[in-house]
N, C-alpha and C positions, 0 to 999 in steps of 0.2 A: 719428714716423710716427703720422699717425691711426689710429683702429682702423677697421676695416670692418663694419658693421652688417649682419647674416644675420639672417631674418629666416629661422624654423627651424617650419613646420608642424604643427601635433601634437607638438614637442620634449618627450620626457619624462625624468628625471631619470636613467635609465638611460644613455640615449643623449647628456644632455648632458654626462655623464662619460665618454664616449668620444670627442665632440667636442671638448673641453678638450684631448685628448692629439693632435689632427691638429696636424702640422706649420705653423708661422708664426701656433699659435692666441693667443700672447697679442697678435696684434697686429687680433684679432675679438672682437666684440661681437656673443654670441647672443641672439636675441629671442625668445621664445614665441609663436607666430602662432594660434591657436583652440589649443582644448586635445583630446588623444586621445579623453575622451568626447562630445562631442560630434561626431565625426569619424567615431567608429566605433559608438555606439549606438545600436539602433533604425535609420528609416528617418530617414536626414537628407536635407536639405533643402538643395542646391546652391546659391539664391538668396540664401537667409539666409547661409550660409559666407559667400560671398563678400561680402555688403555688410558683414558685421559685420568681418569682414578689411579690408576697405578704408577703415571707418570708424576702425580702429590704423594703418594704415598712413597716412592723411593728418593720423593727430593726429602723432605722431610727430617730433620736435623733432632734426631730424637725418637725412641723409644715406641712403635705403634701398639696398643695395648690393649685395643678392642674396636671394634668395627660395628659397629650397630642399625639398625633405622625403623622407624614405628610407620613409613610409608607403603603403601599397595605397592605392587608390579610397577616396576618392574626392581624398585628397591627392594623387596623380600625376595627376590631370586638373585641380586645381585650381593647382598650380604654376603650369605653363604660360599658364593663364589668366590670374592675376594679374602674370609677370613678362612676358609680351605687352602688358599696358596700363600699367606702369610700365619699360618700356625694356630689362630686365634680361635675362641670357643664358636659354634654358632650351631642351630640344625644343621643338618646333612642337607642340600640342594633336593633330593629325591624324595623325602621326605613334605618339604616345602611343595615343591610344584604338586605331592599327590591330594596338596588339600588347594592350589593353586589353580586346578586344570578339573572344570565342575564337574566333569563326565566319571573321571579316573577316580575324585574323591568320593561320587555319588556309589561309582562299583566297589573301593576301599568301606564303605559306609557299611556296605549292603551284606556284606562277609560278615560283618561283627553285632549290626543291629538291625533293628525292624522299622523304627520313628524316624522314618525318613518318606518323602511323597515317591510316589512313581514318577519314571522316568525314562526318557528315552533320546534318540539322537534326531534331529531332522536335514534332511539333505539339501546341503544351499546352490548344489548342481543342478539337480529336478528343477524342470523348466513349470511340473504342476506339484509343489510337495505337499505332502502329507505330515499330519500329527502320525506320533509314532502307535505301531497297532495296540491297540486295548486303551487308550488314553482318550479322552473326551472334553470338550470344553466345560470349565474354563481351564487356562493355563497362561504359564510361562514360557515367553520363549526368551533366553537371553546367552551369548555368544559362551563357549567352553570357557574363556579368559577374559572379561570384564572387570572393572571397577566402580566404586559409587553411581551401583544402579546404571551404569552405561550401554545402552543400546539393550536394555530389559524390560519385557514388553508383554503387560499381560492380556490374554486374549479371549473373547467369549463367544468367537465364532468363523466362521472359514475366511468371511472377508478381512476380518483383522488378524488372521494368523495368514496369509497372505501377505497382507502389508507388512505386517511385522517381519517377516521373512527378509522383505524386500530390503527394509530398512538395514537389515543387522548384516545383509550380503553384502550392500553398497559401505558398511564402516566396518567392517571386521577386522579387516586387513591392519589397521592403526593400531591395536592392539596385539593379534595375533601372529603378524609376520615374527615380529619381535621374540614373541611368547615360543616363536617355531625354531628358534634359535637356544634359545633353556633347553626344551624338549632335546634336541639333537645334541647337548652335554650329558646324555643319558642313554644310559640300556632300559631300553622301555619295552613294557610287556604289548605283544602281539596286539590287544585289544584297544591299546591307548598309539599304538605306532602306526596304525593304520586310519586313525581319525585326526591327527596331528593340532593345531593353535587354532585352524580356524573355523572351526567347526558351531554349529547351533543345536545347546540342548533344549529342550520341552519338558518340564513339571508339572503336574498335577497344580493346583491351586490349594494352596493353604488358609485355614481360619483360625480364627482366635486372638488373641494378644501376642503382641513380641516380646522375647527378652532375651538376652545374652547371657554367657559365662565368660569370665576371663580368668587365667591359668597359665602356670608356667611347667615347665618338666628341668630338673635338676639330677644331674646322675640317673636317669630311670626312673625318678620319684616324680609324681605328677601329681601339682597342688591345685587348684580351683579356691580361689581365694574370695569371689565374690560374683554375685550374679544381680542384672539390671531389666527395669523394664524401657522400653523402645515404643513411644505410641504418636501413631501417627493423626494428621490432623485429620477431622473428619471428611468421609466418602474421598480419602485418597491414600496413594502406598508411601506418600511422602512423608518423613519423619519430621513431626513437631518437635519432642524432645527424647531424650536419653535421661532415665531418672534413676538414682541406685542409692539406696539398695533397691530391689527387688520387693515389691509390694505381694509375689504370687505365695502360697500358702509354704509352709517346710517341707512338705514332703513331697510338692511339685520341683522345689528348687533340688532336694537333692534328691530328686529323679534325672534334671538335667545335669546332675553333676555325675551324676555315674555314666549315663551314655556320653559323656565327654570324655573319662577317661579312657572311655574303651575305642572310641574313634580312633583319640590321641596317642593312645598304643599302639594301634591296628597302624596306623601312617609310619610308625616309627620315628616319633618326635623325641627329639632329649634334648639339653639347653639350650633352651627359648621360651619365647611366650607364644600365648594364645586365644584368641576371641571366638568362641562361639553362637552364631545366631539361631534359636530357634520361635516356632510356635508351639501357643499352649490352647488348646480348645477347652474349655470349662465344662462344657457341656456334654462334649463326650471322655473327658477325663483323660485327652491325648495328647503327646507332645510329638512334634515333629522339626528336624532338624533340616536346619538352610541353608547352612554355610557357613564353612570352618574359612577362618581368617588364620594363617603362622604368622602371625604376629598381633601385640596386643594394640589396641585401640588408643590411638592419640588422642582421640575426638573425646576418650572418658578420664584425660589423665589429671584433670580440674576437678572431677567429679570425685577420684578416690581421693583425692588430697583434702580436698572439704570433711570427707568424711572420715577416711580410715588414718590421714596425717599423713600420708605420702602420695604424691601420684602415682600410677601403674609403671611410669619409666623406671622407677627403680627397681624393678622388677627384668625390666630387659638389660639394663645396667651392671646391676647384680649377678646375672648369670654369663652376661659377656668377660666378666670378670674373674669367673670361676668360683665364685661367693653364693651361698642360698638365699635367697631378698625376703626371705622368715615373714612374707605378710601380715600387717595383725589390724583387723578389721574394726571398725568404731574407735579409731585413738584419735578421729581430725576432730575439729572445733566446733562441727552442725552434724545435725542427726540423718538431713536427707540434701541432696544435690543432682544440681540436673546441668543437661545442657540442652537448651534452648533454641530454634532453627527458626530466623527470622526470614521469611521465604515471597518470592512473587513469582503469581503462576502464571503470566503470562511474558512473552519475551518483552524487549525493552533496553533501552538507552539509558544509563544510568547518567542522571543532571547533578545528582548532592550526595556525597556521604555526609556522614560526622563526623565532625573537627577533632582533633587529637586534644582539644580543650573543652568540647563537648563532651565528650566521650570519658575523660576524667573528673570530668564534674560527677555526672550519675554515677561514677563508683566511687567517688566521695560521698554523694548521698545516699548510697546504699551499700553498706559493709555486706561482705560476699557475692558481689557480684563485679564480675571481669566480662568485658565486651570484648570483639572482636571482628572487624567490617572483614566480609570479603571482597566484593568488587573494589576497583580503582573509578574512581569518578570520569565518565566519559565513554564508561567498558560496555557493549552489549551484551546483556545476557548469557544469550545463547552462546556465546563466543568465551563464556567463561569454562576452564575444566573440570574434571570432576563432578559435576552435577547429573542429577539421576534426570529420566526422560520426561517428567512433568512440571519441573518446577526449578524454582533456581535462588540459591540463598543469597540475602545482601548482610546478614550480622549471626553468630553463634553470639549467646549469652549465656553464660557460665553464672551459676548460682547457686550458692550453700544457704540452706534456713534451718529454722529448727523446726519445723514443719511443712506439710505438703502446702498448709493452706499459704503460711509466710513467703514461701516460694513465690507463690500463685503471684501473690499481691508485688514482690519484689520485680516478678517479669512484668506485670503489666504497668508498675513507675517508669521503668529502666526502657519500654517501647515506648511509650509514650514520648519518653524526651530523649530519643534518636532521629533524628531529623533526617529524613530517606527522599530526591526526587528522581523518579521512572517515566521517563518519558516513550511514549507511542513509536513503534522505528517509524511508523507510517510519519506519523508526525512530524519527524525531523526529515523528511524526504523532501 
């Protein structure tokens, strides 16, 4: 049997050691399609990605066979693109940006369900703006096109929805010029063409517990194969871990599983995956949705493999392929798995990672657990991408137990002998 040639977006060494373990992989060939930084830093440039992608893809001596990628913006709108003009399975582009673009998805939302917050637009022209009419503190202000929490900013009063304004005018542009470039590969309805990339929404303020769905759509059929909780560390929005299954009751989980189908219809989603974030309040028995991700979560793909025996890529895999990825839930080795966000909340100079010999010690010493540093030694924090507005990661810890509590105890060996130094930027001045 030939092998099949994936051609894997942003693919970085992490993830291609989680692809290597998807089912029927030695019979694929992963490709490297641009690389993560230029993908994600700075303000990139849509027209350049793509010729510089197409100019690998017609040198290429063999067979292109599927186009993939489990990264944010601007690789989920560039997918599409590329596997539209080379023949290949993906969502439709229009589909993607309408859960891509917060404004469009929040009105997409609002036609089909009710468990979503209020909303509205704020003017980043207005020299005095306003929260939008009938909305009141607290809230959310964060740009129509963002990523991991980028420039979202919650607010409890006029002087921080001010600021906040200020901040997200002065960076919008990094993401959304770009974003204004998708938009205009489209016939876009009057109400989304007149607000365009760089625009700033306002939400109501949500409570309760987080948790996700993730899901795929195959030929029109739309699976939800498994739902996670998301908690963050105490008196902050920052996520501690990602833990799945799903510890909330059956009949709250498939409540979120039905207002995800109905979203994921309403957008006109069909072969892809899918992440959806919401909240659950206990106490008034409500669920309210956050934000649909078209694509599934890399960040969980350790987490279903621990549990269900595969990770979620075979699932994006699978359907790039033209194959149904038949998810079947509890066949992995541990009962519960997380991923773990080793984080420091103040900016800084990073002096020490762990040694690629430290670092395989503690998962010699701890079956089921995989590390993963993100800074480079040397790096300033704040100068890192990707990171949400409070806090900034230096390790993910991936962990399978056979219980919550084994867990518990796995994360706190496995921090303990990670060797981390932060230094003051004052300090080094």
């Amino acid at each position: 049997m030939s092998s099949k040639n994936i051609f894997v977006i942003g693919m970085d060494d992490v993830n291609l050691t989680v692809l290597r373990e998807v089912p029927n992989a030695e019979n694929y060939a992963f490709h490297s399609l641009l690389d993560v930084e230029e993908l994600q830093v700075g303000e990139v440039s849509i027209p350049d990605l793509l010729e510089k992608a197409r100019a690998q893809l017609n040198a290429f001596d063999g067979s292109v066979d599927a186009i993939v990628g489990y990264w944010d913006f601007p690789v989920s709108t560039i997918v599409p693109i590329l596997c539209g003009e080379y023949g290949l399975r993906s969502a439709s582009l229009e589909s993607v940006v309408k859960c891509e673009h917060k404004y469009w998805s929040r009105l997409e939302q609002s036609k089909v369900i009710s468990e979503h917050p209020r909303f509205g637009l704020v003017s980043l022209e207005d020299d005095d703006p306003k929260p939008p009419e009938g909305m009141s503190f607290p809230m959310w202000l964060k740009p129509v096109k963002s990523f991991s929490s980028e420039l979202a900013f919650g607010v409890d009063d006029e002087k921080e929805f001010q600021e906040a304004v200020a901040k997200i005018r002065d960076g919008v542009h990094r993401v959304g010029r770009p974003f204004e470039y998708i938009l205009e590969q489209l016939d876009l309805p009057e109400e989304i063409a007149g607000v365009g990339g760089q625009a700033c929404l306002a939400e109501e303020s949500l409570t309760g517990v987080q948790a996700a769905v993730e899901g795929y759509v195959f030929e029109g059929e739309i699976t939800v194969y498994g739902a996670l909780d998301s908690i963050n560390f105490p008196d902050s929005s920052s996520f501690m871990r990602h833990q799945y299954p799903s510890a909330l009751p059956e009949p709250v989980q498939r409540r979120l599983k039905d207002v995800s189908k109905r979203v994921i219809e309403q957008v006109g989603m069909d072969n892809a995956t899918f992440s959806i974030e919401y909240f659950y309040d206990a106490a008034h028995d409500e669920i309210n949705l956050l934000e649909i991700n078209p694509r599934h979560s890399q960040s969980h793909a350790e987490m279903f493999d621990y549990v269900d025996g595969v990770p979620n890529h075979h699932a994006m895999i699978s359907l790039a392929l033209g194959t149904d990825p038949a998810m079947r839930p509890k066949h992995g080795e541990y009962a519960v798995a997380a991923k773990w966000y080793h984080r420091w909340f103040t900016d800084g100079i990073v002096k020490r990672v762990p040694t690629r010999e430290e670092i395989e010690k503690v998962q010699r010493d701890n079956p089921g657990v995989k590390i993963d540093v993100v800074p480079d030694e040397g790096q300033r924090l704040s100068e890192m991408p990707g990171q949400d507005s409070y806090s900034y990661e230096l390790a993910h810890i991936f962990i399978g137990a056979d219980s919550e509590e084994e867990m518990r105890e796995k994360h706190d060996r496995a921090l303990a002998a990670l060797p981390f130094e932060v230094e003051d930027p004052a300090a080094a001045e």
